[in-house]
MIPA-840955 format. One record per residue: x, y, z of N, C-alpha, C in turn. Coordinates in steps of 0.02 Angstrom, whole numbers, plus 50000, padded with zeros to 5 digits. Example, Ala and Ser with C-alpha at 12.3 -4.5 7.8 and 13.67 -1.06 7.14 Angstrom:
BEGIN
506604971650390506154977550390506604983550390;506424988850354506844994750357506455000250394;
This chain:
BEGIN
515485145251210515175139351242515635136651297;515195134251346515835132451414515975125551387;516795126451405517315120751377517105114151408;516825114851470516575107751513516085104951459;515355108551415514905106251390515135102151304;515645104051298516245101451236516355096051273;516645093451320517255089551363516715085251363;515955084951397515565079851397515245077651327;515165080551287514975078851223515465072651199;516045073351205516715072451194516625062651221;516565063051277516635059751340515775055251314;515315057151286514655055951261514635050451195;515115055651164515265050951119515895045451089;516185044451154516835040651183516265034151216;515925035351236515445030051269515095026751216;514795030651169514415026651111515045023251074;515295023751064515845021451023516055015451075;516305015851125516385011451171515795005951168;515335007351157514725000851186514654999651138;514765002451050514644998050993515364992651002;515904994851011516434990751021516354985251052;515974986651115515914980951179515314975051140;515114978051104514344973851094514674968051016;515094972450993515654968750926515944964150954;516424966351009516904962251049516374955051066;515564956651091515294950551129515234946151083;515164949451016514754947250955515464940450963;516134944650960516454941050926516804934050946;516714935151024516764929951082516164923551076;515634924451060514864920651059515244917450968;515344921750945515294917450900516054913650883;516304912050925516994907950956516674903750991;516454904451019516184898451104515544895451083;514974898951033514224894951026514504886950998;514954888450927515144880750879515294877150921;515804878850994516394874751006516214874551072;515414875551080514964876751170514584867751153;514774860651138514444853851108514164855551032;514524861451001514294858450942513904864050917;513484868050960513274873650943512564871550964;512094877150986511624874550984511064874050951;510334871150988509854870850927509674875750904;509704882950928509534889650875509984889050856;510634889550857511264892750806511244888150755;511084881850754511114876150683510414878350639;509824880350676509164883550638509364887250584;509754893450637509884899650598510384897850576;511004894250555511394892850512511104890850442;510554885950463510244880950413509804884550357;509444890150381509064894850352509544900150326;510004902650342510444906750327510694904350242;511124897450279511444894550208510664892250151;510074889750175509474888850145509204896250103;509274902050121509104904650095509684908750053;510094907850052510834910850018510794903249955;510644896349955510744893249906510054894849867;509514898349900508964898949854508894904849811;509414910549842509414915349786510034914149739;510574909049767510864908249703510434903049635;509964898349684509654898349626509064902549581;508964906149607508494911449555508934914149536;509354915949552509974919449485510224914249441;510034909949468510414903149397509874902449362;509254903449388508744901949347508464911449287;508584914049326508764920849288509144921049216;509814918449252510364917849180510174912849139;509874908449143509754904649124508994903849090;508514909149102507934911449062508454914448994;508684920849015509234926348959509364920448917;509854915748926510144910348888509714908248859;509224903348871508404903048829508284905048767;508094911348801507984916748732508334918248700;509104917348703509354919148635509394911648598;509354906348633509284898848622508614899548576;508244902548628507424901648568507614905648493;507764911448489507994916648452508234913648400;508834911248424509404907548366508934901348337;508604895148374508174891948317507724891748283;507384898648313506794899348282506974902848199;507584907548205507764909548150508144905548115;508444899248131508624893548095508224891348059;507524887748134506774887948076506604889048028;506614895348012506254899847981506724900847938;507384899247938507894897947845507794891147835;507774885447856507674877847856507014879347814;506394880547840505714881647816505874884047729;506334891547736506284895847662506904889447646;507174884947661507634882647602507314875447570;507004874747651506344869747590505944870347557;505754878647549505144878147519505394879547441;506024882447439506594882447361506904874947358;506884870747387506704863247357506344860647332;505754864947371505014861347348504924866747272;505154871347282505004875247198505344871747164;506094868347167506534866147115506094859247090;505804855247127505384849647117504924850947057;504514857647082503914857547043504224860546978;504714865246980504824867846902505094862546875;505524858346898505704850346872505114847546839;504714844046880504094839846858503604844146788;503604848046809503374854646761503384852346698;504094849846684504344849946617504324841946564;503734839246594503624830946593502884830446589;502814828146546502164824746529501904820946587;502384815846601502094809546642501914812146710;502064821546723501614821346778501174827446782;500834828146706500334834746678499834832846746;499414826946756498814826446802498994829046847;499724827146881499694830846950499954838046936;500084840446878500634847046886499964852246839;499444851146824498904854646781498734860146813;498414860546867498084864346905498684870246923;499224868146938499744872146939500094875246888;500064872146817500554873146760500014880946731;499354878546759498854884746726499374890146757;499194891246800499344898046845500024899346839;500554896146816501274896646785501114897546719;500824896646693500854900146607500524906446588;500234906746654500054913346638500494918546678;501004916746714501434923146731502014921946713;502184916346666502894914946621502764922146585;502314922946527502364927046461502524934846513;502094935846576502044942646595502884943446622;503194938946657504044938146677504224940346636;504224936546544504714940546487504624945046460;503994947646490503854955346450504064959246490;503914958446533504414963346588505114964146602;505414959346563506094956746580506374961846481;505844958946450506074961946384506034969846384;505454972546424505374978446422505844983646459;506334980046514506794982546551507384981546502;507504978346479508164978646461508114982646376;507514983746358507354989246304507534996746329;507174999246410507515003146426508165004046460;508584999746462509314999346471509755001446418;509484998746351509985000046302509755006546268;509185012446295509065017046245509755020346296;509815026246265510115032146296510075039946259;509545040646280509355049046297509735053746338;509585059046347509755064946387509545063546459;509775067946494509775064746580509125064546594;508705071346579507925070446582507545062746589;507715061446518507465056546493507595048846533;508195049646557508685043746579508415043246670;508115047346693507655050146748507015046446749;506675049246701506035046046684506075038146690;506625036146644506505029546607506585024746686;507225026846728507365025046786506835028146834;506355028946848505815027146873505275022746856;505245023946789504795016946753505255010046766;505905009546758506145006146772506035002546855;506105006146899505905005746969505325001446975;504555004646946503915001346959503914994346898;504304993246850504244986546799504794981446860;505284983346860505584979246923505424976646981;504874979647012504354979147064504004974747030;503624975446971503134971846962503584963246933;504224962346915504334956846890504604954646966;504904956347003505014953647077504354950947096;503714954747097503284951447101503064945247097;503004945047026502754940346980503284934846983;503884935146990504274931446993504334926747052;504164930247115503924927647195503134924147170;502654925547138502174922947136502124916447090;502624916047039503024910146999503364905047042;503574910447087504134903747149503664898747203;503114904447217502824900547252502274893747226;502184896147146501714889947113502044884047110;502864885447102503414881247096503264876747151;503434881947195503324877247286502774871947284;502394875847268501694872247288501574866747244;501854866047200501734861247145502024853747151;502984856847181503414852147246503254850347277;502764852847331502874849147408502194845847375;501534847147341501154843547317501354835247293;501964835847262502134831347245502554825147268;502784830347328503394825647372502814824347422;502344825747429501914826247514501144820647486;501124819247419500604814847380500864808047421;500084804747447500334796847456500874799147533;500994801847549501584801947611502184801247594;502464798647528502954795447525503184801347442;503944801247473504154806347423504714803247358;504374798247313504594795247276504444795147189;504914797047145504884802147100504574795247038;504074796247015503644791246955504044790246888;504334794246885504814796346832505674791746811;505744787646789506434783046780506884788146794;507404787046825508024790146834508494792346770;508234797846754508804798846696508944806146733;509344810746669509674817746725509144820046734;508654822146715508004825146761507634824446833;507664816846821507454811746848508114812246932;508664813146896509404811246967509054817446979;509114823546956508874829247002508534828847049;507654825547036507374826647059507614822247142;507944815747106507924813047176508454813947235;508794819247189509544821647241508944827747274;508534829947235508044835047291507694832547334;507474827347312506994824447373507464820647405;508114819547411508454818447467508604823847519;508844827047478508824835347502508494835847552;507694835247540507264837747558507114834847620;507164828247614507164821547651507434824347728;508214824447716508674828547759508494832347782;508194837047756508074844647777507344845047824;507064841047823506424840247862506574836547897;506884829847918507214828747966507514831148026;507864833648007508324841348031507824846048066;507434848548031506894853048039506484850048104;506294845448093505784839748137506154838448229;507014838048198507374836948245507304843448281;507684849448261507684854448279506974860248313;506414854748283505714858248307505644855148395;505574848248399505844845048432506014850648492;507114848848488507234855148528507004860848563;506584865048515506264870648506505814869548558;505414864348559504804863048604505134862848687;505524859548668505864857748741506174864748787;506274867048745506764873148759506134878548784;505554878848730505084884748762504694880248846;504564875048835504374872848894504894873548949;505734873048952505914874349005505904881149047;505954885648993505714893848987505094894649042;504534889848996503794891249045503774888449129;504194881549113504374880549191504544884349226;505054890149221505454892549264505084900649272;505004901649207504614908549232503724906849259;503374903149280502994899149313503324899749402;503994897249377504184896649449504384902449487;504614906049446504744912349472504164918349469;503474916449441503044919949444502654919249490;502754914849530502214910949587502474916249633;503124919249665503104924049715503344930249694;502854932749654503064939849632503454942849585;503954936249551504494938149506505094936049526;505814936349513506424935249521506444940049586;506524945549572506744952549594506294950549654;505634951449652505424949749713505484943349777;505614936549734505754932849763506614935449794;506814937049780507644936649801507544941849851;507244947949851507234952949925507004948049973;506514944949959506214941150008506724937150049;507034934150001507634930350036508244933850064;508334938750034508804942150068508464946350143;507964948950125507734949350201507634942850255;507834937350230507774932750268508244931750296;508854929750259509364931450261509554935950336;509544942850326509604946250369509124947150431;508524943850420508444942850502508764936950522;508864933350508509164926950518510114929150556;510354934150531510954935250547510944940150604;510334943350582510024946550669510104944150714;509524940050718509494933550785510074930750798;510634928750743511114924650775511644929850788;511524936550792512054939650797511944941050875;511234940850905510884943050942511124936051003;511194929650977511454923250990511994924151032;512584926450970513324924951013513154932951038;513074938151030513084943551107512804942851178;512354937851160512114934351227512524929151264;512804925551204513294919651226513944922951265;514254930051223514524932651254514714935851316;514204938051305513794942651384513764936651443;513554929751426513504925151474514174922651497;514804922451459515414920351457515934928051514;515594931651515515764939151512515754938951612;515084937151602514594937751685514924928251731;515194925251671515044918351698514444916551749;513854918351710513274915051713512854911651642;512284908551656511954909451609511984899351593;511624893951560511804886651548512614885951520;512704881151555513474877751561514054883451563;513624889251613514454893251621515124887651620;514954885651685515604880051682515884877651647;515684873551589515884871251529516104876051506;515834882751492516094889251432516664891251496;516824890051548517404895351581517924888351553;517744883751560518244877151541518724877351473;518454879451416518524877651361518794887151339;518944892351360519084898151348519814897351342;519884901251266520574900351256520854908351266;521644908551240521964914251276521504920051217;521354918651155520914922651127520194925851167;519974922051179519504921651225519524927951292;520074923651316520314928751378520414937051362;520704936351293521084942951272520484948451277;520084943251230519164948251215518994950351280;518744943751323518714946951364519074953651429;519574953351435519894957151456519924964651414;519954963951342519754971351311519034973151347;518394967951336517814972251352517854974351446;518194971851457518394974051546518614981251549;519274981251503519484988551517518844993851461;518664990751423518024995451381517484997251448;517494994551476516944997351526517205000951572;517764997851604517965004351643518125009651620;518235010951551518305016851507517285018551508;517195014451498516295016451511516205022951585;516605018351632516145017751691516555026551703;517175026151702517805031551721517325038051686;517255037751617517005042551559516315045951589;515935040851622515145041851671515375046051733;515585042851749516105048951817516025054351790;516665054351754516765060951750516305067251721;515895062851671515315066551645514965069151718;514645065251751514295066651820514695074051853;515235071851856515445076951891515555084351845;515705083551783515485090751755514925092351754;514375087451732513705090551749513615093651822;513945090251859513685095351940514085102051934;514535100751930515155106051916514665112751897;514365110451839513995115151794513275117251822;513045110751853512215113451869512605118051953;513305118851966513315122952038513245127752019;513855129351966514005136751945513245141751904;512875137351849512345138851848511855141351889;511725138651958511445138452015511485146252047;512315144052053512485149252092512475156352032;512545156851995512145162051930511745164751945;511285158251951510475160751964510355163752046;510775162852099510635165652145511015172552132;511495171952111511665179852103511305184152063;510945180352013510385186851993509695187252039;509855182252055509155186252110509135187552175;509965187652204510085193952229510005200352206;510325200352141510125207252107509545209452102;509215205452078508435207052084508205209952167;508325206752211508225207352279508495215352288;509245217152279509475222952283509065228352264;508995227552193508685231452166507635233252168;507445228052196506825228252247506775232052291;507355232652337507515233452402507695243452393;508155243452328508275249252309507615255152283;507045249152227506585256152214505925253852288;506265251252344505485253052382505825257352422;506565259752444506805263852513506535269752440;506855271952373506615276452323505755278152326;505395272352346504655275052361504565277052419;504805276252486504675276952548505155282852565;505655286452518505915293052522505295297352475;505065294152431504655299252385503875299852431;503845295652470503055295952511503395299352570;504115299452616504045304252656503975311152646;504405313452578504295320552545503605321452541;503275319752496502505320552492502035322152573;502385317852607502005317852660502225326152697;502915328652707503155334952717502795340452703;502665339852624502455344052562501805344952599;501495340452617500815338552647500785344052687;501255344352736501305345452810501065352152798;501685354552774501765363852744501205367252700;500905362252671500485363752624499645364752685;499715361952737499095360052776499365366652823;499955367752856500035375352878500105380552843;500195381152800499965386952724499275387452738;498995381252731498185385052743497845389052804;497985385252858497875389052915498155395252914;499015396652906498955404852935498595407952839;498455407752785498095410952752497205412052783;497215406452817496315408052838496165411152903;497055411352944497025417052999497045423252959;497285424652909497585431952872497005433452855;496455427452810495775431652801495325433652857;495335431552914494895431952984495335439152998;495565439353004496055446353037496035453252999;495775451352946495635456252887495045459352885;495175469852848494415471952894493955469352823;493165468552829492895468352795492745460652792;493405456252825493455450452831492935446152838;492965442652875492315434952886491775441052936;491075440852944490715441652986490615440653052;490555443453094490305442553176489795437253167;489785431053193489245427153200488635430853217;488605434153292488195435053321487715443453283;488215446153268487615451553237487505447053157;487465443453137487075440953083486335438153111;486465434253190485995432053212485385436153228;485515443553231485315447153289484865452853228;485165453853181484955458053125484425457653115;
């Protein structure tokens, strides 16, 4: 490859490099002189204003982001508080009713319930008797197999029955603490009696608590719905924040687009209040400018010289092309004298070949027997 078509490539891309520099350099002058040109002007405070406006609005969707996450484990954690608060009242409310249970003075209210507890008391101790019958046999492993599977389904069935005992319990409690609204035990205070009312303090507490903590709960899923509401109105988080970040970046466009102009005007000293901007240029200022000075004559020198290898190149090319078509010409010139020697031969060949015939057609006239006398053919 000719070394000149390297040298301009070279020199090609010495120029691009150069004019991203020059266009950095303007950037970086404009945005020195726009703040400190009265203050800056009314685009550069726009695009400041929207810049920092949309940079505080995606930090808030990320605060509001972290702050959904936080939520939910907020919701998470009380709802499963809930939901032990709930199961530890409702084993208050069983301790109540198996309490009252055991008292006459409250058969009316505890009847309807005491049925359905006496009939899965007897099935509890038979199951309870029947397990621990097969605990104390001991057979052969076979056997000890078997029994520990029967064992398995009688254990199932007294867990059962035992959950279905707890819950008559419950129900028999909160029946009793939740009668009238008011959870106050009919019964004189003796030790049965302190039980019951250290439970329904208990209980007191514990629904309180519960009430408080539901409370919370409410507050907490509603701030949730606020925010994902708010962030669902443009598409989502994710979507709202490109949005802003594309804003963002046209916004840094234009003002980047700002000080290269401001620059460029400081550069030319033209353009509103040159005067003021040549006034107020500091030796920074000067410096920039003076780099993008010699960047151009590195522009302008680099264009030269390119120009002139391209001619350099379109001569020698040129002159290439005329030397092959001289050759061509030569060699034109060469097969027509090669045709105009091969048509004078022919024409020779001609010659000799056209006196060959004549003296052969004197040789036949001269010959006896030869051509006929015109006149005795006529005459015959």
């Amino acid at each position: 490859m000719d070394e000149r078509k390297k040298e301009i490539r070279m020199l090609e891309t010495r120029n691009r490099e150069n004019a991203t520099t020059i266009e950095t350099c303007l950037e970086k002058l404009g945005a020195s002189l726009v703040p400190r040109l009265d203050g800056g002007s009314e685009e550069y405070h726009a695009l400041q204003k929207e810049i920092a406006g949309s940079g505080e609005a995606i930090r808030g969707v990320t605060s509001d982001v972290e702050r959904l996450k936080a939520l939910d484990g907020e919701i998470r954690n009380r709802e499963h508080d809930q939901i032990e608060e709930d199961r530890a009242i409702s084993r208050l409310y069983a301790r109540i009713g198996e309490l009252i249970m055991e008292y006459d003075e409250y058969s009316a209210l505890t009847a309807p319930f005491r049925a359905q507890a006496d009939t899965l008391v007897p099935k509890i101790n038979s199951l309870k008797m029947r397990l621990d019958a097969l605990e104390e046999k001991s057979d052969n492993v076979f056997a000890r197999i078997g029994r520990g599977a029967q064992g398995i389904v009688l254990r199932s069935f007294l867990i059962k029955n035992q959950n279905n005992l707890e819950r008559i319990y419950a129900a028999a409690g909160e029946h009793f603490v939740l009668r009238n609204g008011t959870p106050e035990p009919a019964r004189p205070v003796d030790e049965a009696g302190g039980a019951v009312r250290e439970t329904l303090d208990r209980i007191t507490a514990s629904r309180k608590s519960r009430d408080a903590a539901a409370q919370e709960l409410a507050l907490l899923r509603e701030e949730r719905r606020r925010i994902n509401e708010a962030l669902a109105a443009e598409g989502g988080a994710a979507r709202k924040i490109q949005l802003l970040e594309k804003n963002i970046s046209r916004a840094r466009e234009d003002l980047a687009a700002l000080y290269r102009r401001a620059g460029g005007e400081a550069e030319t000293g033209e353009g509103p209040g040159a005067e003021r901007r040549g006034e107020m240029l500091e030796a920074a200022d000067i410096e920039a400018l003076e780099q993008i000075r010699r960047l151009r004559d590195a522009v302008r020198l680099n264009g030269q010289r390119i120009g002139r290898l391209e001619t350099a190149i379109a001569i020698d090319e040129t002159n290439a092309d005329i030397a092959k078509m001289e050759e061509a010409v030569k060699e034109h010139r060469r097969r027509i004298q090669e045709s105009e020697n091969a048509a004078a031969n022919l024409e020779r060949l001609i010659a000799r070949s056209r006196e060959r015939v004549e003296t052969l057609s004197r040789e036949l006239a001269d010959a006896p027997g030869g051509a006929e006398d015109p006149a005795e053919d006529s005459g015959g």
